[in-house]
Chimera marker file (.cmm) of the C-alpha trace (Angstrom):
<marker_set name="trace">
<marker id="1" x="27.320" y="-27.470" z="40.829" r="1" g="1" b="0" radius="0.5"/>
<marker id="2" x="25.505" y="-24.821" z="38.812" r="1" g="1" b="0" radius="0.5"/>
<marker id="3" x="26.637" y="-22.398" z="41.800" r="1" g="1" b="0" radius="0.5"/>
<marker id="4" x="30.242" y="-23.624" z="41.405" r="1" g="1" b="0" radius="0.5"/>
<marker id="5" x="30.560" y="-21.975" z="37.800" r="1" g="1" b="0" radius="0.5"/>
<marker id="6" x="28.405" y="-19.230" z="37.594" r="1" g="1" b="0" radius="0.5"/>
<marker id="7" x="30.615" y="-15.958" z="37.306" r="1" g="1" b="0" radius="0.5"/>
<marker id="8" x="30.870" y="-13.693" z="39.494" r="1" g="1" b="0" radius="0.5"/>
<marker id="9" x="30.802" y="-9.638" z="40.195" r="1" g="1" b="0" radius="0.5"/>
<marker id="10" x="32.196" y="-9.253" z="43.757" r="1" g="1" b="0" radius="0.5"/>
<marker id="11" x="34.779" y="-11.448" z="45.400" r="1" g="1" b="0" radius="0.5"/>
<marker id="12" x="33.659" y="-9.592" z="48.554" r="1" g="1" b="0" radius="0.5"/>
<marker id="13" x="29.953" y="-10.850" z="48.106" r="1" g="1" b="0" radius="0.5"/>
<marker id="14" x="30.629" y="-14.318" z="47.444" r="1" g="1" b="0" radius="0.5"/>
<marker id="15" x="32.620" y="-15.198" z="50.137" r="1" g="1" b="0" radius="0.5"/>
<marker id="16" x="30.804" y="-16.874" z="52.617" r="1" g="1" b="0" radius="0.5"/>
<marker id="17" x="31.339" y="-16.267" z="56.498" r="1" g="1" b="0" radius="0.5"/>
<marker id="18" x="33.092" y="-19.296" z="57.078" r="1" g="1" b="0" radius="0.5"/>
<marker id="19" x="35.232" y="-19.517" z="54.288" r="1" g="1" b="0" radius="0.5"/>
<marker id="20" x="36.136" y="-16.153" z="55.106" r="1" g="1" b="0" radius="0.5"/>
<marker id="21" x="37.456" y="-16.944" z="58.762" r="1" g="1" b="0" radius="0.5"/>
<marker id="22" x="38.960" y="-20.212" z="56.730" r="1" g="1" b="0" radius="0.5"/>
<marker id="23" x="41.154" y="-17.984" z="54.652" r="1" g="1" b="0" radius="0.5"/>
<marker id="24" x="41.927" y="-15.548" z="57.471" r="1" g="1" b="0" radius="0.5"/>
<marker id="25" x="43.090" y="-18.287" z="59.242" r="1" g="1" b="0" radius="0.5"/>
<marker id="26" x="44.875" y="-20.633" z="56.447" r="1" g="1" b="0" radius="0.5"/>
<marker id="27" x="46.259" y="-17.927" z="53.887" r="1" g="1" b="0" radius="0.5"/>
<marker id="28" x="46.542" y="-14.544" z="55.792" r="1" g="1" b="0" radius="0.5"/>
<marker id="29" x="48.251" y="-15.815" z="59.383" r="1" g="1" b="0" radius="0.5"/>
<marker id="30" x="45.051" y="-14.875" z="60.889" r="1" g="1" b="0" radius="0.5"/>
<marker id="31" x="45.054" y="-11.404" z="60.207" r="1" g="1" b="0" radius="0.5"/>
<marker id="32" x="41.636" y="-9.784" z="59.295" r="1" g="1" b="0" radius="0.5"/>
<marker id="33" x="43.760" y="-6.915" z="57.858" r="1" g="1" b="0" radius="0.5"/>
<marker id="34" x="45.883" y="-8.963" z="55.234" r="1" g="1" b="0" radius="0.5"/>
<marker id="35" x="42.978" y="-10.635" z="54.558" r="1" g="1" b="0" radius="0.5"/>
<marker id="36" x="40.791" y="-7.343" z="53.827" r="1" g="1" b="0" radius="0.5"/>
<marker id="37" x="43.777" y="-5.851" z="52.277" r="1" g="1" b="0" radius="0.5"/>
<marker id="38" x="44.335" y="-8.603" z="49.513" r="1" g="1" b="0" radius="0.5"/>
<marker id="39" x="40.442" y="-8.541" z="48.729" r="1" g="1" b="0" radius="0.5"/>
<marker id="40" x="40.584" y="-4.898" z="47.910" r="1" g="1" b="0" radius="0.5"/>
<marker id="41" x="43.757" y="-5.216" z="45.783" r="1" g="1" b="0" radius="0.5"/>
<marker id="42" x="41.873" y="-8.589" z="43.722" r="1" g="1" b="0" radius="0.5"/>
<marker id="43" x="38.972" y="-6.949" z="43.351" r="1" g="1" b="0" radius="0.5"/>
<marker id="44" x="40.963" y="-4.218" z="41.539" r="1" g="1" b="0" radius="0.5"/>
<marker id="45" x="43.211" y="-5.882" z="39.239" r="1" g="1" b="0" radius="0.5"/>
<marker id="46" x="42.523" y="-6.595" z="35.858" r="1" g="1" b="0" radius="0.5"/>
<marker id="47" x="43.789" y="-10.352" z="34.768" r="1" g="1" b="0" radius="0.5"/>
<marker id="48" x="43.596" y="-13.225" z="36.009" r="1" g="1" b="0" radius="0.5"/>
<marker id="49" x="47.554" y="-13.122" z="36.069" r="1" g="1" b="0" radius="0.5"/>
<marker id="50" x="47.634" y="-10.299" z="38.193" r="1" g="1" b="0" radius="0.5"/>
<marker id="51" x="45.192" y="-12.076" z="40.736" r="1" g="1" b="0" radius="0.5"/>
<marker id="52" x="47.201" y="-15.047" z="41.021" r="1" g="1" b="0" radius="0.5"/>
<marker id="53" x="50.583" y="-12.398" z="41.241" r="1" g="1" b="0" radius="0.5"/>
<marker id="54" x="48.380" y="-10.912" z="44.432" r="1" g="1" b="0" radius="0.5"/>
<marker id="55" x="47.223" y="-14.418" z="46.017" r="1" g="1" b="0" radius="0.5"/>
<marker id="56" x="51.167" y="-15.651" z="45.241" r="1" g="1" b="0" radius="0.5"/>
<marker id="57" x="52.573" y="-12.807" z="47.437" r="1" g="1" b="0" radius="0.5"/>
<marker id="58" x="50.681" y="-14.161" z="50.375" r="1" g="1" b="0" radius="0.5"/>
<marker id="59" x="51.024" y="-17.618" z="49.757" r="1" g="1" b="0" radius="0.5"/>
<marker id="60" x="54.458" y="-18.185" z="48.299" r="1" g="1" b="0" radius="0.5"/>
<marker id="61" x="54.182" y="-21.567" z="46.251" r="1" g="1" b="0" radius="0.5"/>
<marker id="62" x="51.880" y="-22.811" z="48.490" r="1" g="1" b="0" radius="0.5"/>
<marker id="63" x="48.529" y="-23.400" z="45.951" r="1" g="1" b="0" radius="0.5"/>
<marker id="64" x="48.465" y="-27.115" z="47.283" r="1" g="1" b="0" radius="0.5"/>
<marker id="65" x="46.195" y="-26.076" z="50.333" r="1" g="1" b="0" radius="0.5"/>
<marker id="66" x="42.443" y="-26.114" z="49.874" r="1" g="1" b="0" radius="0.5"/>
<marker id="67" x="41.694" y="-22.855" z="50.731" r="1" g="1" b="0" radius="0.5"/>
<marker id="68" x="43.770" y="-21.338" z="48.453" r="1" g="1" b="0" radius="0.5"/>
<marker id="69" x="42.478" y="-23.601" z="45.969" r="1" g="1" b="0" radius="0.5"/>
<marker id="70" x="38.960" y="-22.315" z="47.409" r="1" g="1" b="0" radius="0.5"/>
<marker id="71" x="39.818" y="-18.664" z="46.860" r="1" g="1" b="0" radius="0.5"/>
<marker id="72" x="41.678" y="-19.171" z="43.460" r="1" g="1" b="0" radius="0.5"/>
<marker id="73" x="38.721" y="-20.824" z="41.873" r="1" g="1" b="0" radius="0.5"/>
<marker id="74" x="36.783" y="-18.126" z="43.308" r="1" g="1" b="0" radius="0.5"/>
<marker id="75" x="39.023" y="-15.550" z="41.651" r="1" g="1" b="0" radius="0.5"/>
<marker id="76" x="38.935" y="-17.422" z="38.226" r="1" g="1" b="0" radius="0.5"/>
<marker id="77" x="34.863" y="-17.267" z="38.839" r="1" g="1" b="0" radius="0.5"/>
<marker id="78" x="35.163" y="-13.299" z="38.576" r="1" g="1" b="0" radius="0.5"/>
<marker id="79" x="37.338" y="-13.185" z="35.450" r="1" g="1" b="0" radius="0.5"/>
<marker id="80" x="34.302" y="-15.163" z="33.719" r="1" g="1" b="0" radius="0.5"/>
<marker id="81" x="32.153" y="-12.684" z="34.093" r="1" g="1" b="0" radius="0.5"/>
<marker id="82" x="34.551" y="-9.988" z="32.489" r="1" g="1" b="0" radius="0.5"/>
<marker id="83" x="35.244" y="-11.707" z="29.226" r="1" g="1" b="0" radius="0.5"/>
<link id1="1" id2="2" r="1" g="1" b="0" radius="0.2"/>
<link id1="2" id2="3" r="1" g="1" b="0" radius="0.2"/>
<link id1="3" id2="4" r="1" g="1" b="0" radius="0.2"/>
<link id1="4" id2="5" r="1" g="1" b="0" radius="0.2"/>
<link id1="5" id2="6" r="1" g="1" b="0" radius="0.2"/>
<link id1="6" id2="7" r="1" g="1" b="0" radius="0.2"/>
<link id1="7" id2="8" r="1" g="1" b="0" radius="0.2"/>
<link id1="8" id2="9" r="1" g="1" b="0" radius="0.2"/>
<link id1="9" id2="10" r="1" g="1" b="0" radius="0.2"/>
<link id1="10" id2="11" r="1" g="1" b="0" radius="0.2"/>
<link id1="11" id2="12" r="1" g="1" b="0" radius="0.2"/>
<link id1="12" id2="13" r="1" g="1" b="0" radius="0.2"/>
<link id1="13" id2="14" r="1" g="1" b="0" radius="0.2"/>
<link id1="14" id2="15" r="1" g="1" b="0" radius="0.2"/>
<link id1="15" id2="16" r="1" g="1" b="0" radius="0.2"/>
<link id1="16" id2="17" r="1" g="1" b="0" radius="0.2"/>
<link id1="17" id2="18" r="1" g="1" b="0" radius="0.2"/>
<link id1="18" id2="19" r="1" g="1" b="0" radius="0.2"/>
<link id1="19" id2="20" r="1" g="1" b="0" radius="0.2"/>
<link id1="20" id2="21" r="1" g="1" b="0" radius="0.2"/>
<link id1="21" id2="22" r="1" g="1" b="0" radius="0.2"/>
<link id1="22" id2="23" r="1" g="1" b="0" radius="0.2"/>
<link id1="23" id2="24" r="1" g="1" b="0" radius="0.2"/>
<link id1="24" id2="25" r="1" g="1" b="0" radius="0.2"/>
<link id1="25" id2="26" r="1" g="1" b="0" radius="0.2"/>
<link id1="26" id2="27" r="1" g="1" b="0" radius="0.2"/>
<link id1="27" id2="28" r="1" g="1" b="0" radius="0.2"/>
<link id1="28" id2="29" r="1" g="1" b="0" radius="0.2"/>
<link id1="29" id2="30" r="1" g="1" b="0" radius="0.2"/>
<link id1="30" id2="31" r="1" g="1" b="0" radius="0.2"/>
<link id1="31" id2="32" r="1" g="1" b="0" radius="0.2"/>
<link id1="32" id2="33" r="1" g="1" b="0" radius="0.2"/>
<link id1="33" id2="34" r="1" g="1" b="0" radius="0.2"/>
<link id1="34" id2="35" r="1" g="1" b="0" radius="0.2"/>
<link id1="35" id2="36" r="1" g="1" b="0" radius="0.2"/>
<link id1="36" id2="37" r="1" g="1" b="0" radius="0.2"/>
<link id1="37" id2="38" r="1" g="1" b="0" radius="0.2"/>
<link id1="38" id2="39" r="1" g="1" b="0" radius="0.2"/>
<link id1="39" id2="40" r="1" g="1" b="0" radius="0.2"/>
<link id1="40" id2="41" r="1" g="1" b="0" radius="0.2"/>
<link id1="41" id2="42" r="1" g="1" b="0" radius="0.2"/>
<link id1="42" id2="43" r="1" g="1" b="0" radius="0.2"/>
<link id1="43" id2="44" r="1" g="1" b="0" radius="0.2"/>
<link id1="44" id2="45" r="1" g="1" b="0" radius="0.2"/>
<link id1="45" id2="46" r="1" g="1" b="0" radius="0.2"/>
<link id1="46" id2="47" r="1" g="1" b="0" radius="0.2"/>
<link id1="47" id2="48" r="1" g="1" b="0" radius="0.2"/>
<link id1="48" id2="49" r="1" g="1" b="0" radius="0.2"/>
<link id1="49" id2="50" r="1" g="1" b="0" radius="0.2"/>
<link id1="50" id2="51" r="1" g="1" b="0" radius="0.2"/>
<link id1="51" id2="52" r="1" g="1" b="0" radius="0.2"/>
<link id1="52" id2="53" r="1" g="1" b="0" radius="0.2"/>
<link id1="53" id2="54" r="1" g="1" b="0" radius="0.2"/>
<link id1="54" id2="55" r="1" g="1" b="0" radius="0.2"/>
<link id1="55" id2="56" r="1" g="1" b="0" radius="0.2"/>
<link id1="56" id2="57" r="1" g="1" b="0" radius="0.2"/>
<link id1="57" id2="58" r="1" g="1" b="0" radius="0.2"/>
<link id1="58" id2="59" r="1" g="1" b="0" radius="0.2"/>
<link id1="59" id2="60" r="1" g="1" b="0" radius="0.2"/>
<link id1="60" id2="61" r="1" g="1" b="0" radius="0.2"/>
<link id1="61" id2="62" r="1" g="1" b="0" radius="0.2"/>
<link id1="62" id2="63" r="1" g="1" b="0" radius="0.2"/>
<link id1="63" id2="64" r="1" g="1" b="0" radius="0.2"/>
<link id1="64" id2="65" r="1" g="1" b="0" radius="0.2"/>
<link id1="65" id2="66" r="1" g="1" b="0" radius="0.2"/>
<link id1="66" id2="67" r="1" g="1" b="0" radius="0.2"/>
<link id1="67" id2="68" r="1" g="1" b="0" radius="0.2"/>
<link id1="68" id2="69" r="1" g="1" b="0" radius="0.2"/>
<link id1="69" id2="70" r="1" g="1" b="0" radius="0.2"/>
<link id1="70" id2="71" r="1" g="1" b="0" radius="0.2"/>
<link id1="71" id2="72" r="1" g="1" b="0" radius="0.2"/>
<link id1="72" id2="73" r="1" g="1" b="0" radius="0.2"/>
<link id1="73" id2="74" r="1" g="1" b="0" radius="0.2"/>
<link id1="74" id2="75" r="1" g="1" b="0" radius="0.2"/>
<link id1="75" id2="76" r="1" g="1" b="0" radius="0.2"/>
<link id1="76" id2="77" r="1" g="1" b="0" radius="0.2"/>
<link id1="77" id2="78" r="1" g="1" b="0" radius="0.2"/>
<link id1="78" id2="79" r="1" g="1" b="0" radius="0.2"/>
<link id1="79" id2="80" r="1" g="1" b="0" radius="0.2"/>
<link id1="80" id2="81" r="1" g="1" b="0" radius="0.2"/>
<link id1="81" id2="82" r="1" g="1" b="0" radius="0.2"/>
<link id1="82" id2="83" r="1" g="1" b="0" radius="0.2"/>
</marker_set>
């Protein structure tokens, strides 16, 4: 649980192998590029607002699926450790 909350510095880092293939294959149509593409743009921004603009354009109003629930709590993880 401690895990779960602790900030982070690089979306990049903290995504695990599988959950990387999971969001390949569950947010980005199973492209590797799309998937390495929106990484580098979240990893750039600088809100939380703007992250959730950049997960929104792949995902349309789809935030009921787990793994973009996955990779939004993920993103809200880095904005902790920049306030």
């Amino acid at each position: 649980e401690i895990l779960r909350t602790k900030p982070l510095s690089s979306l990049d880092e903290a995504i695990g192998i599988n959950d990387k293939f999971l969001f390949i294959r569950e947010i980005f149509d199973g492209s590797t590029d799309k998937y390495n593409q929106a990484i580098e743009k979240l990893e750039s921004v600088g809100s939380i607002s703007d992250a959730m603009a950049v997960i929104m354009s792949y995902t349309g109003e789809n935030t009921g699926n787990e793994a973009v629930r996955q990779l939004v709590d993920l993103i809200k993880r880095k904005f902790l450790a920049h306030e």
